[in-house]
C-alpha positions in Angstrom: 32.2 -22.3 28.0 31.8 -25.1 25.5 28.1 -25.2 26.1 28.0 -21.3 25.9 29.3 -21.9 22.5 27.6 -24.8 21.4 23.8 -23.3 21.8 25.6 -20.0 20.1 26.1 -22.2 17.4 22.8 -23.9 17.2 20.8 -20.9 17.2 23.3 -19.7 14.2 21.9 -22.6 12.6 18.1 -22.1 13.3 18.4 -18.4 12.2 20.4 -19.9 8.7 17.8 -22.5 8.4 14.5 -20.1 8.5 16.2 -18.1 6.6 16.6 -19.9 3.7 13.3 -21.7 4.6 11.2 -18.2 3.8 13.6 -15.8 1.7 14.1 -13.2 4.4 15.2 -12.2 7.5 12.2 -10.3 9.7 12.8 -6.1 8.5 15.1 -7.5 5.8 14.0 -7.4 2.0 12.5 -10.6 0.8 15.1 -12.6 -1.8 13.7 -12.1 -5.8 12.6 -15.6 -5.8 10.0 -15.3 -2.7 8.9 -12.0 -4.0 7.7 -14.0 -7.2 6.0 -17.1 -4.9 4.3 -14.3 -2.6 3.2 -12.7 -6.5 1.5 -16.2 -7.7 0.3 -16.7 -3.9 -1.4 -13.2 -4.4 -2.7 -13.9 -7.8 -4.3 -17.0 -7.0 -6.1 -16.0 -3.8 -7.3 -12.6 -4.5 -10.0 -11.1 -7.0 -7.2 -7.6 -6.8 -7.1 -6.5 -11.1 -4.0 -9.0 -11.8 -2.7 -6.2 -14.3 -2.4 -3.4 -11.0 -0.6 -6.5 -9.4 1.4 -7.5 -12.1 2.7 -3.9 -12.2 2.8 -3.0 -8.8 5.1 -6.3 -8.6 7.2 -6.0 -11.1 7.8 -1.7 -10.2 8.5 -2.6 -6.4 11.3 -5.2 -7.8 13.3 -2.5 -10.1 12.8 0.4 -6.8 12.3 -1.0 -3.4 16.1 -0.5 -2.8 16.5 3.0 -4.8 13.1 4.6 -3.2 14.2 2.9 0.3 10.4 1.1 0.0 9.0 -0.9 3.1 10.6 -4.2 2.9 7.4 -5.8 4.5 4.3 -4.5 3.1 2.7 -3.0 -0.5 -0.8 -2.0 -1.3 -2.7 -1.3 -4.0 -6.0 1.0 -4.7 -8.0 -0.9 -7.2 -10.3 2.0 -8.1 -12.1 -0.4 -10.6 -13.9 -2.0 -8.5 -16.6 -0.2 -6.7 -17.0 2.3 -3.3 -18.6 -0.2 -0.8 -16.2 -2.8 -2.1 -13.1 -3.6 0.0 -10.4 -2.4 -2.4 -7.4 -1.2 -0.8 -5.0 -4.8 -1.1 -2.0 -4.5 1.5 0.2 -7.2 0.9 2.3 -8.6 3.0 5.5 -10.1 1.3 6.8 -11.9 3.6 3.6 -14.2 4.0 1.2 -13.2 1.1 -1.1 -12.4 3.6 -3.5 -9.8 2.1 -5.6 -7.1 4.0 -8.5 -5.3 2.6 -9.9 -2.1 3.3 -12.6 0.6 2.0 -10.9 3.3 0.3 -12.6 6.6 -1.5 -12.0 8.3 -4.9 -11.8 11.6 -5.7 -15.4 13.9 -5.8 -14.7 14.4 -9.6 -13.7 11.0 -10.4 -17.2 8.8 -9.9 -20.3 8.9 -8.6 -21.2 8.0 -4.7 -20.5 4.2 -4.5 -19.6 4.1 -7.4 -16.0 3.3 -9.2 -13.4 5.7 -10.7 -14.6 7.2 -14.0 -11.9 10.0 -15.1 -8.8 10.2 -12.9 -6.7 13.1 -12.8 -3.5 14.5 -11.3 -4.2 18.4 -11.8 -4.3 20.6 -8.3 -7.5 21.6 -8.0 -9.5 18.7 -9.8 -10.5 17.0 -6.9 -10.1 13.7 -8.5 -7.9 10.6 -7.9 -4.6 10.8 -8.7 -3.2 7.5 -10.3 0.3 5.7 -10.6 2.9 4.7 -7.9 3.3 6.4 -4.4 5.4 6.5 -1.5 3.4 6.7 2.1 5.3 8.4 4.7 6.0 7.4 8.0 4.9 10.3 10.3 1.5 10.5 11.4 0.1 13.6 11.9 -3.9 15.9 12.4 -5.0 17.8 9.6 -6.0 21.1 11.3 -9.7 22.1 9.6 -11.2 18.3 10.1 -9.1 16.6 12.6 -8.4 13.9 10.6 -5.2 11.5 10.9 -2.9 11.2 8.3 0.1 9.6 6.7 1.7 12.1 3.5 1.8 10.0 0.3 4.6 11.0 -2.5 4.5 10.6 -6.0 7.2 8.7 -7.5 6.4 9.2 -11.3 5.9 12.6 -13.2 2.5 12.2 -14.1 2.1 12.5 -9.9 4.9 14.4 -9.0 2.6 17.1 -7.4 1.0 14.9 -5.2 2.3 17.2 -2.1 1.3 20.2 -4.0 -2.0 18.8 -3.8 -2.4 17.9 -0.4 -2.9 14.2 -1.1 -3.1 12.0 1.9 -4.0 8.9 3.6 -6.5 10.4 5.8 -9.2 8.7 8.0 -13.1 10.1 7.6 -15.9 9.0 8.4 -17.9 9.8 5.6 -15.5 6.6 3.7 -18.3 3.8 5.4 -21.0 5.3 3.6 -19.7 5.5 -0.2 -18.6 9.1 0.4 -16.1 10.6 -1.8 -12.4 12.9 -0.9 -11.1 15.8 -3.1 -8.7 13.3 -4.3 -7.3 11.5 -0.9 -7.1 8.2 -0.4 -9.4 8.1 2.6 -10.2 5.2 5.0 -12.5 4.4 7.1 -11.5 5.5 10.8 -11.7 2.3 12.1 -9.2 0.6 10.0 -7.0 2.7 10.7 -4.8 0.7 13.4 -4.8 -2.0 10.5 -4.2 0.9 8.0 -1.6 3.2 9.2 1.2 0.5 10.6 1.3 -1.8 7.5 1.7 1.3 5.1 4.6 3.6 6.5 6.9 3.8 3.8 4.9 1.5 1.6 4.5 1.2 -1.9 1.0 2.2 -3.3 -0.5 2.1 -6.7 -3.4 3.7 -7.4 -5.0 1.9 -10.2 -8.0 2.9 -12.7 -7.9 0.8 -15.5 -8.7 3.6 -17.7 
């Protein structure tokens, strides 16, 4: 029995110790001090606009809790940085390991491997909706193409219409050539088992600098 207890107590003190080794608990939120080292970590290693992660920081501090954000993971869409580019950042906040993908704007938005030129938000535009999003957590098979998806949400007003829309993170294949979406944030289908795992219920911002 004393054993029993004594190696209860000692893993107690392991859990304590990493813990307050690395700011979190695995599928716990990250304490307000390691989200600002994983920020600098991100900063210094990345070529991601450091305005979109400035922002993209400071918004996931103020709402993770109130939009029920992934504790684990956000990404950002740097639109100003060209098609063939890798420019969809996932960060992950417990490590400040960063993953890169290709991502594609909006038909109306910029030209074929190109960057985003004129954003909009308007149904029908076929352009790249900008500001903060909410990814979902069900996958699902859009029913024309076939392609997988994860919903995406708008959190502010200017893309409160983002499911009126049909915005999604979708996988097509035209996304490895410079191809362009009517306003999706489409990835390449072979990221997608990288993709679609880190960003249910993450926090995306969609960033055009313009």
């Amino acid at each position: 029995m004393k054993k029993i207890i004594f190696y209860i107590l000692l893993l107690l003190c392991m859990v304590t110790n990493l813990s307050a080794g690395t700011g979190y608990f695995l599928g716990h939120y990250v304490s307000v001090a390691h989200l600002h080292n994983i920020f600098e970590q991100v900063k210094r290693t990345t070529n991601v606009s450091q305005k979109a992660l400035a922002d993209t920081f400071a918004y996931y501090e103020k709402n993770r809790l109130k939009k029920e954000l992934s504790p684990k993971y956000i990404a950002i869409a740097d639109y100003t940085k060209l098609a063939f580019e890798k420019r969809l950042y996932i960060i992950n906040l417990y490590n400040g390991k960063v993953c890169r993908f290709l991502v594609a704007h909006g038909k109306n938005s910029g030209a074929v491997n190109g960057r985003v030129v004129s954003a909009g938000n308007e149904k029908g535009s076929l352009k790249t909706p900008t500001g903060f999003f909410k990814i979902g957590s069900r996958e699902g098979v859009t029913r024309r193409k076939g392609y997988r998806y994860l919903s995406v949400y708008g959190l502010e007003y200017q893309n409160r219409n983002a499911r009126e829309r049909e915005i999604l993170l979708h996988t097509a294949h035209y996304v490895a050539n410079g191809g362009r979406s009517f306003g999706c944030f489409a990835i390449d289908p072979r990221d997608k088992e990288h993709v679609f795992p880190r960003m249910k219920n993450a926090l995306l911002y969609s960033y055009v600098g313009i």
